[in-house]
C-alpha positions as CSV (number, residue, x, y, z in Angstrom):
1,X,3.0,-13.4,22.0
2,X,0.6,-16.4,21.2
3,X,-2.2,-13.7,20.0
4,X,0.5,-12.3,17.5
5,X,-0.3,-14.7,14.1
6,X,2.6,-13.0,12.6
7,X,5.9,-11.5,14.2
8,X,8.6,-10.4,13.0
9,X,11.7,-9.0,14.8
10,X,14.6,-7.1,13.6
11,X,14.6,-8.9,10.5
12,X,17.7,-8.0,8.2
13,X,18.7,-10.1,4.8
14,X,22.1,-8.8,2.7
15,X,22.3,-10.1,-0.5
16,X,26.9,-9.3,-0.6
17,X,26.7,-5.3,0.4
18,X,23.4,-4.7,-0.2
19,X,21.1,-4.7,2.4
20,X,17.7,-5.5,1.2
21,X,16.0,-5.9,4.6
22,X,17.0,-3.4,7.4
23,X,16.3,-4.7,11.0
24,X,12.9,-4.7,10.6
25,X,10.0,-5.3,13.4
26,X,6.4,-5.6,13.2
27,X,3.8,-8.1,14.3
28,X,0.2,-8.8,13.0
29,X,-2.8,-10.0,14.9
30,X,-5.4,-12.5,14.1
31,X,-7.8,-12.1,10.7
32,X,-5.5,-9.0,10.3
33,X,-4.7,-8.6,6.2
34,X,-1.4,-6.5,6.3
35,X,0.0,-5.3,3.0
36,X,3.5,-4.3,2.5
37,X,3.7,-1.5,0.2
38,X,6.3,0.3,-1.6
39,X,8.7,0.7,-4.7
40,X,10.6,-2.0,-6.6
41,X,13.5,-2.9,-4.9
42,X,12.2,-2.0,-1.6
43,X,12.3,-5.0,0.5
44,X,9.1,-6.2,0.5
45,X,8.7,-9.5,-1.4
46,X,12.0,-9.9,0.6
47,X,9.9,-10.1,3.7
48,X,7.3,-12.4,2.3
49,X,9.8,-14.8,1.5
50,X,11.5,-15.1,4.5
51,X,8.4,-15.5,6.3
52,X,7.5,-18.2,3.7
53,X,10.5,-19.8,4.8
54,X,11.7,-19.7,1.0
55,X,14.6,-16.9,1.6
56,X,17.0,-17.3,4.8
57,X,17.9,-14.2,6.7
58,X,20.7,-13.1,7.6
59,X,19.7,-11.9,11.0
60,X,16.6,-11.7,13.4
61,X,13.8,-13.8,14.4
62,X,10.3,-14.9,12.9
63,X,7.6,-16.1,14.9
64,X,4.2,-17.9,13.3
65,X,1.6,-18.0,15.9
66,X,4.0,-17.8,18.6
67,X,6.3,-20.6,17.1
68,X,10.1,-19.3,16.8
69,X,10.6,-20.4,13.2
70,X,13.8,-18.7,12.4
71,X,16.4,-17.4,15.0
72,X,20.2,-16.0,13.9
73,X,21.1,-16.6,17.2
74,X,19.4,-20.1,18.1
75,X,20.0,-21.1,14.6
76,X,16.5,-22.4,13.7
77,X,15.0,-22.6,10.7
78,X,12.2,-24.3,9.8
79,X,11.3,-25.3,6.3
80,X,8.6,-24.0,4.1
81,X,6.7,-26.8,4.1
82,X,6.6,-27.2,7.9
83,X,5.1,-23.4,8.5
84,X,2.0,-24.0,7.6
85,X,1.3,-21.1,5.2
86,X,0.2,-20.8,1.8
87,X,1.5,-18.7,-1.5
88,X,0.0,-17.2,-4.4
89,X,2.7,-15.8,-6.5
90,X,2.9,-13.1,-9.0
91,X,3.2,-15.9,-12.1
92,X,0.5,-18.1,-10.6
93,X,3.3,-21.1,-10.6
94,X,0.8,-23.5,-12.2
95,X,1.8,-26.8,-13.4
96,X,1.5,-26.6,-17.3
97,X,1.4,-30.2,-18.0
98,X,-1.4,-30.8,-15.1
99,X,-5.1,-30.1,-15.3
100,X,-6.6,-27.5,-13.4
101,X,-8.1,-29.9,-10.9
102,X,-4.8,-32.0,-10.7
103,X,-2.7,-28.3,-9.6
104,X,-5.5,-27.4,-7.0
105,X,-4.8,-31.0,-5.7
106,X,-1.0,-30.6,-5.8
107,X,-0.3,-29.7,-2.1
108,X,-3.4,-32.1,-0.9
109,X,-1.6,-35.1,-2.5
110,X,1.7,-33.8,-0.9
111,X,0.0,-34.4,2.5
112,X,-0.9,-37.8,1.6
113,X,-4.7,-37.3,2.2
114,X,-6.9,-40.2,0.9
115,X,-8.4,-39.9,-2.9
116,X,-12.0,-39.1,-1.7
117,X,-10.8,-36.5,0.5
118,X,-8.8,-34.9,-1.9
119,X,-12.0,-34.9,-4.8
120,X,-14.2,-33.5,-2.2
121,X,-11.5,-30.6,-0.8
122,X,-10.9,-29.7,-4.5
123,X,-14.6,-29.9,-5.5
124,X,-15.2,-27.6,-2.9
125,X,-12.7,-24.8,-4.1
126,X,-13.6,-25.2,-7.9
127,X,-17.5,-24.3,-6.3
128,X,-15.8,-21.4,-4.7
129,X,-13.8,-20.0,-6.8
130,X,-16.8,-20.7,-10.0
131,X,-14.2,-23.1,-11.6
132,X,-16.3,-25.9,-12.2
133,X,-16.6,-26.5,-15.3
134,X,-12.6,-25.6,-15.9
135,X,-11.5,-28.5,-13.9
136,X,-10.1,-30.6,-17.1
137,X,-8.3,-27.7,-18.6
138,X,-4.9,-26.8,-18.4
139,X,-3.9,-23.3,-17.5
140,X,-2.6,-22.4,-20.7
141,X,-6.2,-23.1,-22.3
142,X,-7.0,-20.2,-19.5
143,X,-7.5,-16.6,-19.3
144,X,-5.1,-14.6,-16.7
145,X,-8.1,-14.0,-14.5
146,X,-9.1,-18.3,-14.2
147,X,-5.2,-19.1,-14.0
148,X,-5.0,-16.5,-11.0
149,X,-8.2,-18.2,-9.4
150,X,-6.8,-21.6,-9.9
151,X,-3.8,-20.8,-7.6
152,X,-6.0,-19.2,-5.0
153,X,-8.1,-22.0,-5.0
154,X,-5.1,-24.1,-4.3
155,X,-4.1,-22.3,-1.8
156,X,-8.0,-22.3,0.0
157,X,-7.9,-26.1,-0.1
158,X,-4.7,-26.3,2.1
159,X,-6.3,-24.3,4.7
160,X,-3.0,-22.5,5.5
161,X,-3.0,-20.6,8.9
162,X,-1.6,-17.8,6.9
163,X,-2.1,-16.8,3.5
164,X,1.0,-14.6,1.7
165,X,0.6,-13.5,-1.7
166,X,2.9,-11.7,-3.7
167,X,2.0,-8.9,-6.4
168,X,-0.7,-11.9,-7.4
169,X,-2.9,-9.4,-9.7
170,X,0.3,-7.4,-11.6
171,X,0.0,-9.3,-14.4
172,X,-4.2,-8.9,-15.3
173,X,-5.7,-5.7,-16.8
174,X,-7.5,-3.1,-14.9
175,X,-11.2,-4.8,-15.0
176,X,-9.4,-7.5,-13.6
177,X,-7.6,-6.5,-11.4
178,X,-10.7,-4.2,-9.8
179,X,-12.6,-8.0,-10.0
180,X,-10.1,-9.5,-8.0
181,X,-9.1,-7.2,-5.5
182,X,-13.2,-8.2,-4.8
183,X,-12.6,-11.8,-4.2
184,X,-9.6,-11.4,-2.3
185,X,-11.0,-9.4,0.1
186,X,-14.1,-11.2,0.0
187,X,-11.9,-14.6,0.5
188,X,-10.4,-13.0,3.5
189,X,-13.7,-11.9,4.9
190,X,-15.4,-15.5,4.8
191,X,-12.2,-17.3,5.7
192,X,-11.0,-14.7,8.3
193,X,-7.4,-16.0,7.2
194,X,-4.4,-13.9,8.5
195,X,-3.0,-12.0,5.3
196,X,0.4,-10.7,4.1
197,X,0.1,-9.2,0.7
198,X,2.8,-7.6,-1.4
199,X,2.0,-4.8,-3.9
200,X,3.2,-1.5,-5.2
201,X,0.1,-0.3,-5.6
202,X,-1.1,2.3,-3.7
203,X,-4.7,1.8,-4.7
204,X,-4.8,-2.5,-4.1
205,X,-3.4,-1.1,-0.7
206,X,-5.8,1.4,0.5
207,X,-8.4,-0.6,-0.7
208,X,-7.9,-4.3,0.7
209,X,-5.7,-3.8,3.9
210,X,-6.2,-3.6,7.5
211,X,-2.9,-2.5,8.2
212,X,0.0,-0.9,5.9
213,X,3.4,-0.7,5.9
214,X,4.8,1.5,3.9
215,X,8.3,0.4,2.6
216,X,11.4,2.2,1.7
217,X,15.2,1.3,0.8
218,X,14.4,-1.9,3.3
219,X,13.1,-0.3,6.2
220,X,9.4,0.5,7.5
221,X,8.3,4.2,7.6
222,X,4.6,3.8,8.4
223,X,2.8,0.9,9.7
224,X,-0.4,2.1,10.3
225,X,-4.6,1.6,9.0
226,X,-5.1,3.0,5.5
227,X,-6.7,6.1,6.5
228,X,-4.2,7.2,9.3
229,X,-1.4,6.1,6.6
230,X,-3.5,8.7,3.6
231,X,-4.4,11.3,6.0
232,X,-1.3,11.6,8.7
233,X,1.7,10.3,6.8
234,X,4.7,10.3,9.2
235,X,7.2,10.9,6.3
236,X,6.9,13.0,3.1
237,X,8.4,10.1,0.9
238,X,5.1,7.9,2.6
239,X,3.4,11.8,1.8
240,X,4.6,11.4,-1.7
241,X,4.1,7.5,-2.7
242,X,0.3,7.7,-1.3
243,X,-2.6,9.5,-3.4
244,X,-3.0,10.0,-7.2
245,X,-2.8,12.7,-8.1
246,X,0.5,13.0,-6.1
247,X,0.4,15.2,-2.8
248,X,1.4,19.0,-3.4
249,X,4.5,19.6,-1.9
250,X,5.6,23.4,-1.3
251,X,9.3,24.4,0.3
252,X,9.3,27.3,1.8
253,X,10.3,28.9,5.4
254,X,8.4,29.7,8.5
255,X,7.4,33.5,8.0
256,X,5.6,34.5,11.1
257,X,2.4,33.8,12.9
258,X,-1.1,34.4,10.8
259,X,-4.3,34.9,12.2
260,X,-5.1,33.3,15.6
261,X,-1.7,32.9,16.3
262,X,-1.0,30.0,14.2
263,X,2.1,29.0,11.4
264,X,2.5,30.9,8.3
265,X,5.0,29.3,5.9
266,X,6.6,32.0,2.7
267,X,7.2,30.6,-0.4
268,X,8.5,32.5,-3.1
269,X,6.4,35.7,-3.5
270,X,3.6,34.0,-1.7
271,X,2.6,32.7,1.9
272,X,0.3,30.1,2.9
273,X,-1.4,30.2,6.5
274,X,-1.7,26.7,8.3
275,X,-3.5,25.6,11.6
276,X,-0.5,24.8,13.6
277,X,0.3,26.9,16.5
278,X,3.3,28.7,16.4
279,X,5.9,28.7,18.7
280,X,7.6,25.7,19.8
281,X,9.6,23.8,17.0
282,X,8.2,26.5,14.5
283,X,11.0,29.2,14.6
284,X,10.8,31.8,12.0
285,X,13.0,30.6,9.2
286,X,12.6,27.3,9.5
287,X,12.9,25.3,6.6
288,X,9.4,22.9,6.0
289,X,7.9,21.3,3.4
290,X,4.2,22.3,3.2
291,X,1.7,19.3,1.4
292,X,-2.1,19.4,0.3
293,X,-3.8,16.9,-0.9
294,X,-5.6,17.6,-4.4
295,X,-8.7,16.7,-3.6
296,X,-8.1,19.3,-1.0
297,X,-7.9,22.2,-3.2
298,X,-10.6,24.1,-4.6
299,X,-11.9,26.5,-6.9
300,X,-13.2,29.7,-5.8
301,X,-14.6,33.0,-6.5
302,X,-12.3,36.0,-5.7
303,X,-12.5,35.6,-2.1
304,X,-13.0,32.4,-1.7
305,X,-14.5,30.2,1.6
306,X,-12.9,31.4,4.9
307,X,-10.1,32.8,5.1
308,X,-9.0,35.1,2.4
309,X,-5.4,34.4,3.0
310,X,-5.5,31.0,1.3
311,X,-6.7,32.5,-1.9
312,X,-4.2,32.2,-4.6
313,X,-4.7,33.1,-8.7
314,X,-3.1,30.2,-10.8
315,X,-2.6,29.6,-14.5
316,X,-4.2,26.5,-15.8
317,X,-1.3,24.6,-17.2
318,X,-2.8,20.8,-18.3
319,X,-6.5,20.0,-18.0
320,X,-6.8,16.3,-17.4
321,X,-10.4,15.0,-17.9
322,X,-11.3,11.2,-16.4
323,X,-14.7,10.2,-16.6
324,X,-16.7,11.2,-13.4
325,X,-13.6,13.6,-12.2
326,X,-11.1,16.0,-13.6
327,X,-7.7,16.8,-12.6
328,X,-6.4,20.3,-13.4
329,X,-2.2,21.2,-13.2
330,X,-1.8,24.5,-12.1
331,X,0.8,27.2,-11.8
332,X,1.4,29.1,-9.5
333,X,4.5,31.2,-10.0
334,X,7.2,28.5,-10.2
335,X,5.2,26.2,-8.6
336,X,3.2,23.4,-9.8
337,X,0.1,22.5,-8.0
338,X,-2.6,19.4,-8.8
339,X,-6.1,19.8,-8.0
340,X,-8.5,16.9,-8.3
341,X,-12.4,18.3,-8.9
342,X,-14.5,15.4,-8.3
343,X,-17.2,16.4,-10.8
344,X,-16.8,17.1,-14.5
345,X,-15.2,20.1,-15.4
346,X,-14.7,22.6,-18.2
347,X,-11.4,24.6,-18.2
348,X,-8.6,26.0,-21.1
349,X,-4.9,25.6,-21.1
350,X,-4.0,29.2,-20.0
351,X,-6.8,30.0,-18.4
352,X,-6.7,31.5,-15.0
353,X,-8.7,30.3,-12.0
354,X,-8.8,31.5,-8.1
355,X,-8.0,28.4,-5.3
356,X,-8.3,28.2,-2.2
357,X,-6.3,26.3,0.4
358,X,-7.9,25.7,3.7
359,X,-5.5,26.0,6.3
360,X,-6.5,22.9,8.1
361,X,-5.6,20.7,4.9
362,X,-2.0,21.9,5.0
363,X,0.7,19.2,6.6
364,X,4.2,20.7,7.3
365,X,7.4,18.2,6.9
366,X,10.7,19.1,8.3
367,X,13.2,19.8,5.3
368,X,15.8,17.9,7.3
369,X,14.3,15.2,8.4
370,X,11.0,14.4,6.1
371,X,9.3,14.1,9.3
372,X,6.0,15.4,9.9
373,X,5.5,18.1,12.2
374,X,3.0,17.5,15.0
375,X,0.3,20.3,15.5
């Protein structure tokens, strides 16, 4: 356990009947930057703050680099200030009537380190964060951006064993926020701090973490890297909250077995041929969910690459330009598909184009469970 910098187990926190936290479990290693993703409500600044040691739970354990920091059952809790981590919070939480060298030296003077320690340690992260010359103003004399690097730099000159920050970069606008996500992940990189960072966005997560877990009504249904959590989602809700344009999801029924004896799933007047073997689990009439990714869909002549089967003619409903890419909402009988061309793109509302769907690209879910399928 001593290797495990983070480690939670079967975490649960009610607030009355509502059970925000639902016997969670998970531990994170050394220099790892973990994100907790998911909607409002889900449970995840929860987490962070219990970890903090700013929410009690109501059941479970927490361990900080192999330190038992709460226990339910050995009743042990041990105060925020004695875990040795450090916040950045969603409203910065800076002092208003301090300057912005005074609020990075908050926590310093807290410790009761000496005056000519505390100038240097706060010098230091003014050079770091490129603060210097803001260290006589007072937040509100700042832009969203400086306030936000004010109480990172506050945080850096603490050296905290662990850095949690929650939703720190909601509140700045999307150059920002693209700046940021920089500097955080560069902070991590040159400090090789342990990270727990809380966000509902899908792109902050993909981009910045090491490891994800993906949130939902308080419990964990991936915790996994980025690209196995984008590419092999164990759930359709994790299918569905990952990925802009959303994932195409299409219900329909095993039919029978396609070419090369693999699972063709009936939708509607149409079928769609898929590259798992049939057989098994895969019983004709079995209920699935079948999802592509956008990006995964493409435009084709009448034939199309491959397999003909896969071929399908769709009405453009809503053409979508965005800069360097273009997203096109199609219909498909009753069905609405997205399809993200990574190139700019001329097509008309009403227009009608040929797609193709490879078979390989196509994840089936069970209807009952939202589980994915294995292959």
């Amino acid at each position: 356990m001593a290797d495990k910098v983070v480690e939670v187990r079967n975490l649960t926190k009610r607030f009355g009947d509502v059970i925000a936290v639902n016997d969670i479990s998970f531990s994170i290693d050394e220099k790892d930057f973990l994100i907790l993703l998911g909607p409002s409500g889900c449970g995840k600044t929860t987490i962070l703050r219990m970890i903090a040691g700013l929410e009690e739970p109501t059941s479970g354990e927490i361990y900080l680099r192999g330190k038992l920091v709460y226990s339910s059952e050995k009743s042990i809790f041990v105060p925020a200030r004695e875990r040795g981590v450090g916040l950045v919070f969603q409203s910065y939480a800076l002092w208003p009537h301090m300057t912005v060298f005074e609020n990075i030296a908050f926590g310093l003077r807290v410790k009761h380190l000496d005056n000519t320690t505390i100038k240097q340690k706060v010098r230091e992260g003014l050079a770091y964060m490129q603060l210097e010359e803001m260290e006589n103003r007072y937040p509100q004399e700042m832009s969203g951006g400086q306030q936000q690097r004010v109480a990172l730099a506050r945080m850096l000159v603490s050296e905290p064993e662990v850095f949690l920050m929650d939703e720190p970069l909601s509140n700045l606008d999307a150059k920002l926020r693209l700046e940021m996500r920089a500097e955080i992940k560069n902070i991590h990189f040159q400090t090789g701090a342990t990270t727990v960072y809380v966000t509902h966005d899908q792109v902050e997560a993909l981009t910045m973490a090491n490891k994800i877990a993906v949130m939902n009504h308080g419990r964990i249904e991936q915790f996994d890297h980025p690209k196995a959590v984008y590419k092999h989602p164990a759930t359709l809700f994790v299918a569905d909250f990952i990925g802009s344009p959303t994932i195409n999801k299409i219900k329909g029924k095993i039919d029978a077995e396609g070419s090369g004896g693999k699972v063709k799933v009936s939708f509607g007047n149409f079928s769609i041929l898929t590259d798992y073997a049939a057989g098994g689990v895969f019983g004709r009439d079995k209920e699935v969910v079948a999802a592509v990714r956008p990006e995964n869909i493409s435009v084709v002549g009448e034939r199309g690459k491959g397999s003909p089967e896969n071929v399908f003619s769709c009405e453009v409903n809503t053409v979508l330009p965005a800069g360097p890419e273009t997203i096109l909402k199609l219909k498909l009988g009753e069905i609405g598909l997205n399809l993200l061309i990574t190139q700019e793109a001329e097509y008309r509302k009403g227009e009608r184009v040929n797609v193709y769907i490879p078979p390989e690209a196509v994840l089936l879910f069970d209807s009952e469970t939202g589980k994915l399928m294995e292959k």
